[in-house]
N, C-alpha and C positions, 0 to 999 in steps of 0.2 A: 512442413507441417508434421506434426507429429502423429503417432498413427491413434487410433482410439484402444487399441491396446494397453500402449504405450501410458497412456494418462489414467484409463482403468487402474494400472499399477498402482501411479501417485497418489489416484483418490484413495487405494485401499490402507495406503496410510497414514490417510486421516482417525483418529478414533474417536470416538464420539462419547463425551464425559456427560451423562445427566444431571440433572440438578445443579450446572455451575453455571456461574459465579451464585445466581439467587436457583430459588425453587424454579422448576417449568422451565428453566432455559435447556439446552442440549446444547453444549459448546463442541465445538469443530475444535480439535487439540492438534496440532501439528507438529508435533515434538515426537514422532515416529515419522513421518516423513523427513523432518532435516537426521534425524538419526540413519536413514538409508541412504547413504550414498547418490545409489539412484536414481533414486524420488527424489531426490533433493535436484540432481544436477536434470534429471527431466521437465518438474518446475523452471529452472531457470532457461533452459533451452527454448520452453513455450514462449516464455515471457519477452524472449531476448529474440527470439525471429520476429514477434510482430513490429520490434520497432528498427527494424536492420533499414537502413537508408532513411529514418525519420529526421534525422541532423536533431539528436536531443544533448541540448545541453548540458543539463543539471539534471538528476535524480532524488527526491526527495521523500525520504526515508521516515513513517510515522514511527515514532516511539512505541513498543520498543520493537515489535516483531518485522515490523518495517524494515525497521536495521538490517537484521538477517538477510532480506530479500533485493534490498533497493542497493544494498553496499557491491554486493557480488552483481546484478544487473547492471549500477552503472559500472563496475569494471570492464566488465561485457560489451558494454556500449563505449567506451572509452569516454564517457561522460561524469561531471564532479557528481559528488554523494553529499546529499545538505542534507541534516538531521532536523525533523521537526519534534521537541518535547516537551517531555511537561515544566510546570514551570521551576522555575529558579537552578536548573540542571546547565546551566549554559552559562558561562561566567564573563562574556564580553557584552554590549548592549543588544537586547533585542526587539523586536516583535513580539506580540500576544492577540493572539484572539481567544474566544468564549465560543461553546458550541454545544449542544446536549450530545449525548449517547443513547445507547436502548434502556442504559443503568442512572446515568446523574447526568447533573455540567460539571463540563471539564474544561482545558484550556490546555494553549498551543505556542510553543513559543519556537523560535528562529532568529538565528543572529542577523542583523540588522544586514550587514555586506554579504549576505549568501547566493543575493540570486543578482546577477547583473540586468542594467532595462534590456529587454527582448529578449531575454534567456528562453528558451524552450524545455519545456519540463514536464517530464512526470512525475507523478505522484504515484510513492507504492506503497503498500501494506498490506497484510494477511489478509485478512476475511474485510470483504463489503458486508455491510450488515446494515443499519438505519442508514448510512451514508454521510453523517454530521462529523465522522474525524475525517474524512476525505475532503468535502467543502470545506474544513478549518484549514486544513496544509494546504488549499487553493486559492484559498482567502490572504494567506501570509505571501505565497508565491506572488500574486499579485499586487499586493502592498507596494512590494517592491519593485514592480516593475515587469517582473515576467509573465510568458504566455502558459498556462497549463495545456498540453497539445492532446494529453492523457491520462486515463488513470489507469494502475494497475494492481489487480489481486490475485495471490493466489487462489481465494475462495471468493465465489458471491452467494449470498443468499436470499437468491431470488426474489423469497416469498415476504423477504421485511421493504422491499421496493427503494432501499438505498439509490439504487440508479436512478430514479426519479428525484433523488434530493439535487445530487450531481450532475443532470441533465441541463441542457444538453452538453454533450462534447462525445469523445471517442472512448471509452469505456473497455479493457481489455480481464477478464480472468478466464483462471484455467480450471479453474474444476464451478460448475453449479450444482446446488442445491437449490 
């Protein structure tokens, strides 16, 4: 486990953008943290002990900042990397779900042979926020066949109650708000 120090670090390289994407939001920027070495390799550290002996399959990486997190974790874990994105970005057949945001609806796509039946999986992405892109990559995971055994975020934010959208199951991030 990492010490509290240690994670103070990481969090200090979040910076905190106002007014984006719309007015009144405060967005969580994480593009100083993967900029620090670091913080970047202490993020994945966190992330990558809690699933040490969880036998995880598949890794499943939301578009895009996902990518970043879920590619270097499953190498970690010695687990495959399935990309979940937006649509028409994926050129063999896929999967689609529909799912809102804190902003619009969006939608979710995944190649049809990504996840084998009884895959074990996580799901990763940057910031927990409403929680409707994490139930969208849960919802494709399963289509097909797999277990989701977890989620994982670098950021949650608490107060928007995402983890209630995604409830129940095991639920992992490294810095709250």
């Amino acid at each position: 486990m990492l010490s509290a120090e240690t994670l103070a670090y990481a969090k200090s390289k979040i910076r905190d953008i106002p007014d984006f994407p719309t007015p009144g939001i405060l967005f969580k920027d994480i593009t100083p943290l993967l900029a620090d070495p670091r913080a970047f390799h202490i993020v994945l550290d966190s992330l990558a002990e809690r699933f040490i002996g969880a036998h995880v399959d598949a890794i499943v990486g939301v578009e895009a900042r996902g990518f970043i997190f879920g590619g270097a974790l499953a190498a970690r874990l010695n687990a495959s990397f399935v990309p979940a994105r937006k649509p028409g970005k994926l050129p063999a057949a896929s999967d689609r779900v529909s799912y809102k945001t804190e902003y619009s609806v969006a939608e979710l796509e995944m190649h049809k042979d990504s996840i084998t039946k009884g895959a074990r999986v996580v799901v990763v992405d940057d910031v927990l926020a409403t929680g409707g892109t994490a139930k969208a990559a849960a919802q494709l995971v399963t289509n097909q066949g797999g277990e989701v055994i977890a989620y994982a975020f670098v950021i949650e934010l608490a107060f928007l109650n995402g983890r209630n959208v995604i409830a129940p199951g095991r639920l992992e991030s490294v810095i709250t708000y």
